[in-house]
C-alpha positions as CSV (number, residue, x, y, z in Angstrom):
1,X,0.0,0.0,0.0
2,X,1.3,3.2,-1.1
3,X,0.6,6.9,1.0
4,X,-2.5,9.2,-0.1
5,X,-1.2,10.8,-2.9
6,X,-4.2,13.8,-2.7
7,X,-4.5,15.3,0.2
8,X,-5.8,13.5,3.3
9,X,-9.5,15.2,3.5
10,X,-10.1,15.0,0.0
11,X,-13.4,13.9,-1.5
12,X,-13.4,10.0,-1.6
13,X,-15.8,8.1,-4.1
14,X,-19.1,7.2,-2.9
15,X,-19.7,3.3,-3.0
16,X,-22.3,2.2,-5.2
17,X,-22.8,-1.6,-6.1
18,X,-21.3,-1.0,-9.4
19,X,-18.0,0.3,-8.1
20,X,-18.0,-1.2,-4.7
21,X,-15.0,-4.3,-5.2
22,X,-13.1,-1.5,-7.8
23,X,-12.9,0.8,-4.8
24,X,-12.8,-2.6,-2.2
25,X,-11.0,-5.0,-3.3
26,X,-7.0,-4.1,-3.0
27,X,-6.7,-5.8,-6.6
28,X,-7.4,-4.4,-10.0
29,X,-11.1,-5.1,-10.8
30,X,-12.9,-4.4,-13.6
31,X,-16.5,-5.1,-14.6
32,X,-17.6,-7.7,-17.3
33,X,-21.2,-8.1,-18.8
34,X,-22.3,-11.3,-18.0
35,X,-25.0,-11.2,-21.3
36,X,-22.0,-10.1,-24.0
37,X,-19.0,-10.5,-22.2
38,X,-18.0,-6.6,-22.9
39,X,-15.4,-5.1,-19.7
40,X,-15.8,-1.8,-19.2
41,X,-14.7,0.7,-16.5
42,X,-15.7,2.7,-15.3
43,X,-18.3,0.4,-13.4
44,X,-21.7,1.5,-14.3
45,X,-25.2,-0.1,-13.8
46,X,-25.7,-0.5,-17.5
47,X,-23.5,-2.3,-20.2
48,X,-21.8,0.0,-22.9
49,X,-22.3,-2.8,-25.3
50,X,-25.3,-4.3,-25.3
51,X,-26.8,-2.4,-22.5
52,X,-27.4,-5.3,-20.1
53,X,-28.0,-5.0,-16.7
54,X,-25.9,-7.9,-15.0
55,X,-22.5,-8.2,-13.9
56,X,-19.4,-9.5,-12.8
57,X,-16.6,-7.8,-10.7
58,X,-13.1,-9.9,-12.6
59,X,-9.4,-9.5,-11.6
60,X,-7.6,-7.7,-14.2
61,X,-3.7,-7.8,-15.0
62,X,-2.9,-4.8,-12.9
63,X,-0.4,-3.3,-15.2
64,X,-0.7,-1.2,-18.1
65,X,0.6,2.2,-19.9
66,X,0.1,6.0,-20.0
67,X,-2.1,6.5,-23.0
68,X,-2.7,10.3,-21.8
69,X,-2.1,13.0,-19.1
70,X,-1.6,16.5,-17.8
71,X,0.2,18.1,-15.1
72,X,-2.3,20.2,-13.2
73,X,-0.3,23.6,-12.3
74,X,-3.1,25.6,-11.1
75,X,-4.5,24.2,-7.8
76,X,-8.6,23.9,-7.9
77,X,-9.3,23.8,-4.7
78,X,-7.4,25.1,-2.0
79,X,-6.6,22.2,-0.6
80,X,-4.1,21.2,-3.3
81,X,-2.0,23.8,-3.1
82,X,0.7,22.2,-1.8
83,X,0.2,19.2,-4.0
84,X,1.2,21.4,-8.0
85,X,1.8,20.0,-9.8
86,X,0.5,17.2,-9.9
87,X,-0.3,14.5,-12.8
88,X,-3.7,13.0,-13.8
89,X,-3.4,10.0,-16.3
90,X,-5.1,7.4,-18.3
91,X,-4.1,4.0,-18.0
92,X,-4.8,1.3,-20.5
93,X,-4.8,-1.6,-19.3
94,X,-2.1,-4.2,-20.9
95,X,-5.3,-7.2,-20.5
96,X,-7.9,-5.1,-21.6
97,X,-6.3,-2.8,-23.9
98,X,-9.8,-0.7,-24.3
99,X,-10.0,-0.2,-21.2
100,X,-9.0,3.1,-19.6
101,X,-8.2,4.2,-16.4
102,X,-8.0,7.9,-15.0
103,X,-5.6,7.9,-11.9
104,X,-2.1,9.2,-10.5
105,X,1.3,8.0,-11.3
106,X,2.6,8.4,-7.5
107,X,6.4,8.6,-8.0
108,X,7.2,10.2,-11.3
109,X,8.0,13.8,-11.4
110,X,6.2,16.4,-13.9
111,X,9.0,16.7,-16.0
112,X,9.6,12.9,-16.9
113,X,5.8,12.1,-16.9
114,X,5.3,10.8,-20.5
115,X,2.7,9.0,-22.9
116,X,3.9,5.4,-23.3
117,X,4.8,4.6,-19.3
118,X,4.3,1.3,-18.3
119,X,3.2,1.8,-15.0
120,X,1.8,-1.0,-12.8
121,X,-1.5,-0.6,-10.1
122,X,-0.3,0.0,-6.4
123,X,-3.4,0.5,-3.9
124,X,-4.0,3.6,-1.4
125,X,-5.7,2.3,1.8
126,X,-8.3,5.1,3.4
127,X,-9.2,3.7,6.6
128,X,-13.0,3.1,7.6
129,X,-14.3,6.4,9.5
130,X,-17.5,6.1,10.7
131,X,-20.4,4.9,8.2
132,X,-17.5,4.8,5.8
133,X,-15.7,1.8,5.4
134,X,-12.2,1.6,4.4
135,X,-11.4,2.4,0.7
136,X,-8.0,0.6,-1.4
137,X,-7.8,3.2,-3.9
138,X,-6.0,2.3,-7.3
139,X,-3.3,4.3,-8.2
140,X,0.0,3.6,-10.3
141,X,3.8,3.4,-10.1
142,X,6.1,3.4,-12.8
143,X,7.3,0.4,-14.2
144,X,11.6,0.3,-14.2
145,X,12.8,-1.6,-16.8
């Protein structure tokens, strides 16, 4: 488990069943159509392909490459001030090629961030406070050859 790479008070994801084991698990999880077979993320409650209802949380590979990015310089939010800049990126995953997902590369500076990173899925854990329970939050780390 790798540290919080936003700031500690920053919004968290509200669990939903579609997203709960993505969010849950401390693996990479994706979620496969059970009527076509289509993965898609992110988890929704209807089917990109064939717009089925049904479901399957599947472990996926949890490597895959920088396909696109930016490096935010601006802080948003107050609360990120002391986090610029900072990198957002999409991921495709190396199993699921067409699959894409939008995360942080934890320990690559601005400067050497680039398109074509193979970067592999390290977890954040947000411990349970209150009604919340605790959160593994997918992030990624660079890949050294």
């Amino acid at each position: 488990m790798s540290t919080r790479y936003m700031p500690d008070g920053w919004t968290l994801p509200a669990l939903t069943e579609a997203n709960y084991d993505f969010f849950t698990a401390g693996e990479l999880r994706v979620q496969r159509c059970t009527d076509c077979g289509t993965v898609q993320h992110p988890p929704d409650e209807v089917c990109n392909q064939c717009q089925g209802m049904s479901f399957e949380s599947i472990p996926a590979r949890p490597t895959g490459v920088v396909e696109s990015f930016t490096i935010v310089h601006h802080p948003v939010h107050p609360m990120l001030k002391d986090r610029v800049p900072y990198n957002v990126v999409v991921v495709a995953l190396d199993e699921y090629p067409d699959v894409h997902i939008v995360g942080n590369v934890v320990d690559v500076e601005p400067a050497a961030m680039r398109v074509g990173l193979t970067v592999e899925c390290t977890f954040t854990e947000v411990p349970a406070d209150g009604d919340r329970e605790a959160l593994r939050l997918p992030q990624w780390k660079a890949v050294t050859a």
